[in-house]
N, C-alpha and C positions, 0 to 999 in steps of 0.2 A: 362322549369320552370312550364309548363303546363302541364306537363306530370299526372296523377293521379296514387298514389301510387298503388292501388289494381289493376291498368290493367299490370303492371308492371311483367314478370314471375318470378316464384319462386326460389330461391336460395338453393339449399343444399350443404350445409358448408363440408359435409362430399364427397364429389363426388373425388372418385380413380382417379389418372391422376401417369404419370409418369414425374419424377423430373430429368430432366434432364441439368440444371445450374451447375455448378463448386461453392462451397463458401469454402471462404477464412477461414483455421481456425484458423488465428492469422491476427483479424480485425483492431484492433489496431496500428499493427506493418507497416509503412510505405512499400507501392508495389514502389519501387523506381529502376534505375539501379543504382542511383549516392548516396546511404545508408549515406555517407559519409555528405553530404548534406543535411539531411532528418534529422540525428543525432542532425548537427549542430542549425539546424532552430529548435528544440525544447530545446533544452539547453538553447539557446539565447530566448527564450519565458521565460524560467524558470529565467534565468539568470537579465534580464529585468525586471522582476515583482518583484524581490529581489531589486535591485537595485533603483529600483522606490522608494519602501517603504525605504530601506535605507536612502534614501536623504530623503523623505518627514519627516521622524521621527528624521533628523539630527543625526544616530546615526554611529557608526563607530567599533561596534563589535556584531558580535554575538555569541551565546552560539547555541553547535547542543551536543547531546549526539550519541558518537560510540559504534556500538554494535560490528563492526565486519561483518555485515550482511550487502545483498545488497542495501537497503532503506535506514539506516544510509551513508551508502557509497558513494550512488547518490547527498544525498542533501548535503554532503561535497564537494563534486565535483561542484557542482553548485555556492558553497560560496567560493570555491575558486577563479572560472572563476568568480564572481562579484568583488571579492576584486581586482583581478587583473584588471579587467574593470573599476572600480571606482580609479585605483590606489592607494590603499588601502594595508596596512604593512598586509600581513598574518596573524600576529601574533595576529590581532583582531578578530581572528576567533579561538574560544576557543572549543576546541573538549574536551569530558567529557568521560572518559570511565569508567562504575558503574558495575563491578563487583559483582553478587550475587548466587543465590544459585545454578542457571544454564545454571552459564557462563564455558564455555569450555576454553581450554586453546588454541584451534583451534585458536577461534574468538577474544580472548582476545588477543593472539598474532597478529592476524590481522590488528585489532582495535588498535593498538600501531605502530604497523610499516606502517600503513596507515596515520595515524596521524604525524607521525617523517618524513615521506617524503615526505609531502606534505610543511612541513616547519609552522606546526600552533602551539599554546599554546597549550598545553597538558594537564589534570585534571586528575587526578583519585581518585574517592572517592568508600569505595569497601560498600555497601549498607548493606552487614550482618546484623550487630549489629545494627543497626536503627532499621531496617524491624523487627527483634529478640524482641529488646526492645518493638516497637510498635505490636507484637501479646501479649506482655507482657500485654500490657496498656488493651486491649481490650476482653481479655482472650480468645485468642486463640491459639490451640494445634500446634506446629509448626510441629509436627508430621505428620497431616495430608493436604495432597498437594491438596488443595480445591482450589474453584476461590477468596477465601478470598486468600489463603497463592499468589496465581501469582500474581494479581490485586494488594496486600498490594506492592510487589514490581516495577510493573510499574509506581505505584503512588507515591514513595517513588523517583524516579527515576525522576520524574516530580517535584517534588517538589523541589529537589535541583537545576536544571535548572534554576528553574523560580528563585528562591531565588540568584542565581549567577547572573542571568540577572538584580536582583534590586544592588546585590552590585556590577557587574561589569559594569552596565550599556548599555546592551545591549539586543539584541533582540532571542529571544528563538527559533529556528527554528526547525518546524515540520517535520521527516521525515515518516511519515505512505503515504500509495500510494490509488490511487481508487480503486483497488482490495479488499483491506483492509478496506474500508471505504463500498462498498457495500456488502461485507459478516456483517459488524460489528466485524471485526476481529484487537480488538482494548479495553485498557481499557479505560473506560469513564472519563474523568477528569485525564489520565493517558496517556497514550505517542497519546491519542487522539487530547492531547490540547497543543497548542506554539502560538506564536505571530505570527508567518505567514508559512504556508503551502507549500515550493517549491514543494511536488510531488503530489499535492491534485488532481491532476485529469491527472496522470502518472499511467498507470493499472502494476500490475507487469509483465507482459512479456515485455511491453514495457523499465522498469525497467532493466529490464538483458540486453535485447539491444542498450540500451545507455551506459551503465555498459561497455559491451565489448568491444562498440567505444572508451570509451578513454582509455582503457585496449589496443586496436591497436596503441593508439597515446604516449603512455608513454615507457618508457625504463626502465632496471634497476629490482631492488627491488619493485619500482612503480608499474612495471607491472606485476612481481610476485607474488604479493600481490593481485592486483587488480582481475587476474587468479583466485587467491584461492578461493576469497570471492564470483568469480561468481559459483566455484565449491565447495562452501560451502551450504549442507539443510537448505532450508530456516525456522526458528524457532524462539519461544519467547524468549526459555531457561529461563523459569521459574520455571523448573522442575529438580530438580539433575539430572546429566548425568548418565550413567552408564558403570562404565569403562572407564569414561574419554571423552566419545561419546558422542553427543547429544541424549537425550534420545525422544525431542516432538516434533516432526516433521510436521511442519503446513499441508502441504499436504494430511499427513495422516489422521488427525481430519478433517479437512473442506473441502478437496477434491486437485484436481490438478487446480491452477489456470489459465492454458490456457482453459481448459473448460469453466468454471467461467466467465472470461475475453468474451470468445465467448455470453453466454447467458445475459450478462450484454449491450455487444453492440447492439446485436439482441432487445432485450427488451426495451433500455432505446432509440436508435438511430433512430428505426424503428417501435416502439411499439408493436413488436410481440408478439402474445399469446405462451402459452405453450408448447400445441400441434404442433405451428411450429417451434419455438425455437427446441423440441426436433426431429421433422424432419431433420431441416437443422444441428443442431447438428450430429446428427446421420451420416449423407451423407457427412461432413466436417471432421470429424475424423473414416472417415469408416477405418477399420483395426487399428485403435490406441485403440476405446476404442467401446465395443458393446453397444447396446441397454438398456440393464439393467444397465450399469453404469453410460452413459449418464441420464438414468431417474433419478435413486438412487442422482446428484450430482445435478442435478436440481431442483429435490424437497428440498434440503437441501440450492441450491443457494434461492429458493422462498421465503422459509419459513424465513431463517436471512435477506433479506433483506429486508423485510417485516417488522418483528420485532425489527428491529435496526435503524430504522428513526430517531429514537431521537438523536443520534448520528453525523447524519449529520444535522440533523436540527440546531445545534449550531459551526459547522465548524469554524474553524480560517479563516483568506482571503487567498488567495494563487491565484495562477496564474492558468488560463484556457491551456492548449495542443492542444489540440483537439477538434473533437465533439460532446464527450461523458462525461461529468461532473456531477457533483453529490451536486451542491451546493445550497445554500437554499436562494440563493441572486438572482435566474434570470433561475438556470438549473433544479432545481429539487421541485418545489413547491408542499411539499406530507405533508401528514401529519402523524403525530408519531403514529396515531391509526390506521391508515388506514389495514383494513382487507384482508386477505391474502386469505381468506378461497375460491372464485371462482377460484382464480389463482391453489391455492393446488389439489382442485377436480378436476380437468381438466388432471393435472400434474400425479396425483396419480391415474388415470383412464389411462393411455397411456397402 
């Protein structure tokens, strides 16, 4: 404690050494022999914190909207294992499937045979015409596929939720993940917002591996389905398909989210700067992806996460996983303006 700083020798940050450690490039994803177990103990986390709020709000149904997609999918699978755990009729678990301008007939199929054998109430309301009428209201060209025209429909898409929850009486369950939520890859006031969060701090690779555990536990059409959907590109589909194909491919806009995922635990777990996020990136995905893509995906992970705090700054509740969350009640006290700009110059100097 007596030490005086100035006799103290000098540090150079930049001093060459060889890195010789092993890192993990799917941080997130449980190092277990017994997976089976690992699966279990975070479902029943997610499962639990449903069920909590259920009792406490006395209610007995909830609304989730299906896309078809693996996020939709997981927090269905969760409202299942709670209703079955509460004892609770399935059928108070109301899955919504909203059809609109670029939904596949992949997903849409999915989205229905995922729903019919899990044994829940089924909705389908198809969004067109709403979304149509309100570029109407507002005078916009439906012609052009801006972030008005995707955003008018994730909002559209939140809004009959919520309104089914005042007349069905139940609770609106959020399915967006922490991947999604530290990119900002989400519309604001739009599939951003529900009454409680089961996959709020579930990153998505962890997401596809809970996905294939009960895809190994189910039989049948079950698992057929559950198959597809893990081998289905992950996307908004806010965008007409082309040919019937998905045409917007989240991956390809915002990057590969096992990257992402990497630089998100590094950063927020360990507080890593740039410079070694993108070393130990580098040396965790040697042979998957070079130097200039790790950089290129990182300054892109910086820069939205940065900019998109206001987002999590008003999060729904949801249950904690892990040890990497992103909530504004206790994990992530940031503020929405907070500048990105030392992070970037560091990033963009690699």
């Amino acid at each position: 404690l007596g030490t005086r700083i100035d006799c103290l020798p000098p540090v150079n940050p930049m001093r060459e050494f060889t890195l010789t450690r092993r890192f993990d490039s799917h941080p997130f994803i449980p190092k277990t022999e017994n997976m089976k177990e690992a699966c279990e103990e975070i479902f029943n986390i997610q499962v639990c914190g449903l069920a909590k709020r259920m009792v406490h709000t006395n209610s007995r149904k909830v609304i989730i909207g299906i896309s078809g997609g693996l996020d939709s999918t997981l927090a269905l699978l969760v409202a299942v294992r709670t209703f079955d755990k509460l004892g609770f009729d399935r059928k108070g678990i109301v899955g919504v499937t909203m059809p609109g301008f670029g939904t596949t007939d992949r997903t849409y199929r999915n989205a229905m045979t995922l729903m019919k054998n899990l044994d829940i109430t089924i909705h389908e309301i198809n969004i067109a015409a709403s979304v149509l009428q309100h570029f109407k209201d507002i005078g916009h060209d439906a012609t052009v596929h801006d972030v008005t025209y995707e955003n008018a429909q994730a909002r559209e898409r939140t809004q009959i939720l919520m309104d089914l929850s005042n007349q069905l009486g139940g609770l609106v369950i959020g399915t967006g993940d922490l991947s999604e939520l530290a990119l900002g890859w989400g519309t604001y006031n739009g599939d951003h917002m529900s009454m409680y969060a089961v996959n709020v701090s579930v990153p998505k690779t962890l997401v596809r591996v809970l996905v294939e555990h009960e895809a190994g536990l189910a039989s049948g059409k079950l698992r057929e389905v559950l198959l597809d959907i893990l081998d289905t590109p992950v996307s908004p589909e806010l965008l007409p398909p082309k040919d019937g194909v998905i045409s917007q491919k989240t991956e390809d806009l915002v990057g590969p989210y096992e990257l992402h995922d990497f630089f998100l635990f590094q950063m927020l777990r360990y507080g890593s700067s740039p410079r070694k996020i993108y070393r130990l990136a580098c040396r965790a995905f040697a042979g998957v992806y070079d130097g200039a893509t790790v950089k290129k995906w990182l300054i892109t992970f910086l820069r939205r996460f940065f900019t998109q705090q206001f987002k999590r700054s008003c999060l729904p509740d949801g249950p904690k996983t892990g040890s990497v969350a992103v909530s504004p009640r206790g994990d992530l006290r940031m503020p929405s303006d907070a500048v990105s700009r030392i992070w970037l110059e560091e990033a963009e100097a690699l």
